[in-house]
C-alpha positions in Angstrom: 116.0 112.8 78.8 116.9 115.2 81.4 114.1 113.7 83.9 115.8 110.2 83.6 119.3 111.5 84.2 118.4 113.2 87.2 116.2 110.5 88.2 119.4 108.1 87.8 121.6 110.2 89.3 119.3 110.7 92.2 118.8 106.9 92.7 122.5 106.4 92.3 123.2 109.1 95.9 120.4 107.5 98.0 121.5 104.1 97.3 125.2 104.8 98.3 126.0 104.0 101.7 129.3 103.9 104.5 131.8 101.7 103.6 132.1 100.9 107.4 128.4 99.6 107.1 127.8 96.1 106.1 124.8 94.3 106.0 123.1 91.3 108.0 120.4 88.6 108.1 119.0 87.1 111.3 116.5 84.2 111.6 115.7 84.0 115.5 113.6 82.1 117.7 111.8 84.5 120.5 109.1 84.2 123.1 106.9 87.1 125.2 108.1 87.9 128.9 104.7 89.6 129.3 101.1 89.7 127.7 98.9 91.7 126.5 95.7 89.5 129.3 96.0 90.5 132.8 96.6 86.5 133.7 98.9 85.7 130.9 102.7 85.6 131.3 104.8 84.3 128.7 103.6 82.8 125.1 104.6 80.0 123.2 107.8 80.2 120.8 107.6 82.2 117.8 110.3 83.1 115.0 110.7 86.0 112.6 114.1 87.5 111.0 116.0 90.4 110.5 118.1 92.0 107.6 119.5 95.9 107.5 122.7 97.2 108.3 125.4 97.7 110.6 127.5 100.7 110.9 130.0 101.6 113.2 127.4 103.7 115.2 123.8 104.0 113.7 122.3 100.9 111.7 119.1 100.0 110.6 116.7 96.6 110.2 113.5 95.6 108.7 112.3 92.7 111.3 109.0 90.4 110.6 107.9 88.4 113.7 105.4 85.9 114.3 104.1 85.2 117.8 101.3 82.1 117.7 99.8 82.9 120.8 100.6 86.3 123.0 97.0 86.9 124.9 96.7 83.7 127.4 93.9 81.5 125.2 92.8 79.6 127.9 92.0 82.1 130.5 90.3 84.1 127.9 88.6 81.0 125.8 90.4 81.7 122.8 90.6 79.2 120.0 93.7 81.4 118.7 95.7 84.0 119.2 98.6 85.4 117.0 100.1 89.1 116.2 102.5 89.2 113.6 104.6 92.0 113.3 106.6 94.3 110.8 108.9 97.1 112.0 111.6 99.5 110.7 113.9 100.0 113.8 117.2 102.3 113.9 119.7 100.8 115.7 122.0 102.9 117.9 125.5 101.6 119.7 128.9 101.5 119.1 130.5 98.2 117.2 133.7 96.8 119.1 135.4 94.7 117.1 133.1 92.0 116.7 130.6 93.3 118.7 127.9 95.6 118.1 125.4 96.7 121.0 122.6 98.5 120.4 119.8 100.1 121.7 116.9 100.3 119.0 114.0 102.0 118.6 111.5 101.5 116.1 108.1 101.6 114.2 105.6 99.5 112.2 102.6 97.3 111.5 101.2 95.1 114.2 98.9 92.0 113.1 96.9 90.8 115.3 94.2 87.8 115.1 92.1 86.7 117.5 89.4 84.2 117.5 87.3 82.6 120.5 86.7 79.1 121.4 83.0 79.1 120.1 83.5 80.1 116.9 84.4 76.1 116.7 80.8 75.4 117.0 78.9 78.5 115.9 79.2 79.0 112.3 78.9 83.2 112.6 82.5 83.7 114.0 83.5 86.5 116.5 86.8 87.5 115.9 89.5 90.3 115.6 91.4 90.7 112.7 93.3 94.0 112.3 96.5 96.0 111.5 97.6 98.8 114.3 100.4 101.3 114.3 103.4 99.9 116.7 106.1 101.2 118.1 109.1 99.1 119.5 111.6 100.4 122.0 114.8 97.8 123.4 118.2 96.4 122.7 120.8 93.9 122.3 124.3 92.7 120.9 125.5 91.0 118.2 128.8 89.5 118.6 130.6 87.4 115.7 132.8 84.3 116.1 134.5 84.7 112.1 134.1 87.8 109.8 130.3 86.7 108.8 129.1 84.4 111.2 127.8 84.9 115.0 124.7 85.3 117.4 122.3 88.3 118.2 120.1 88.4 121.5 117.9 91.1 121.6 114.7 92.1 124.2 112.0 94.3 122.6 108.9 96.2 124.0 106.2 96.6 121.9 103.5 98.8 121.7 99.9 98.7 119.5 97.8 102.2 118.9 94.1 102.4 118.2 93.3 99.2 120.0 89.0 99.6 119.7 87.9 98.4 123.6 84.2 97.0 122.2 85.6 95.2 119.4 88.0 93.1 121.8 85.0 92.7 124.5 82.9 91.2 121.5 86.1 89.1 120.9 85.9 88.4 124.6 88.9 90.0 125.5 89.1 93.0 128.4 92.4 95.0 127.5 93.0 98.5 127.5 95.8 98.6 125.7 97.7 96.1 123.7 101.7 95.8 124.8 104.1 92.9 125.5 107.7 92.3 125.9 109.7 90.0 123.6 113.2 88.3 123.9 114.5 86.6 121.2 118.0 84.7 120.5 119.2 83.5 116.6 122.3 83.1 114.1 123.5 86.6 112.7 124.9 86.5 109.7 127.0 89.5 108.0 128.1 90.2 104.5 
């Protein structure tokens, strides 16, 4: 009996939060300013959202992002490319009235999926398919036009560990190291 009521009580203090922190969800469209290829610039459109906190100083988010293609898959003759992420990012900056900016900096799961063109024809496939430890550095602003509703912009650089060299060369693929940059614009809305 004593285990529960400490086990209450202790869920009860962790879940508390500021008063002067309110929480938000924001669906956003986004695309790569760099990739990961030495020839490759920008990607096509992805999406993801966001949902955490604001305070008056520190927040925090949980982001999931979806990028369909950030290595260039025609000057690497890839059938597909995609790298979905998951992060937990701290937000830092001051909110001003109805504008927070931020800097953020973060960590999480990086998906990435790549497949080459030939794997169309040959039934034996040779493909990447793997989770990595990211980190995310960046920032942005959030500015609302009523009490709940307005727009975030927000630019990102992210950052894969334990990228295996062989396993992208059988994939085709000749990166040292797997980073890009991401900008991304969408709806922000608070309760």
């Amino acid at each position: 009996m004593k285990s529960i009521l400490v086990v209450a009580t202790l869920l009860f203090v962790s879940a508390a939060h500021d008063a002067s922190a309110q929480g938000f969800v924001s669906p956003f469209v986004d695309t790569t300013l760099s990739s990961p290829s030495p020839t490759g610039s920008s990607s096509k459109p992805g999406f993801g959202i966001a949902f955490g906190s604001v305070g008056k100083i520190v927040g925090a988010e949980t982001e999931i992002g979806y990028q369909p293609e950030v290595i260039d898959n025609a000057a690497n003759a890839l059938a597909k490319s995609r790298v979905i992420t998951l992060s937990g990012t701290t937000l830092i900056g001051p909110t001003i009235g109805r504008v927070k900016v931020y800097g953020a900096i973060g960590a999480g799961d990086l998906y990435l999926n790549v497949s080459k063109l030939s794997t169309v024809v040959v039934p034996n496939p040779q493909s990447i398919t793997t989770n990595y430890f990211a980190v995310n550095v960046g920032g942005g602003a959030m500015g609302f036009f009523t009490a709940h509703m307005g727009v975030r912009g927000d630019l990102r650089y992210f950052r894969a560990f334990g990228i295996n060299a062989s396993d992208l060369q059988a994939a085709g693929l000749t990166l040292e190291h797997f980073n890009f940059w991401r900008a991304s614009l969408g709806f922000a809305v608070k309760f």
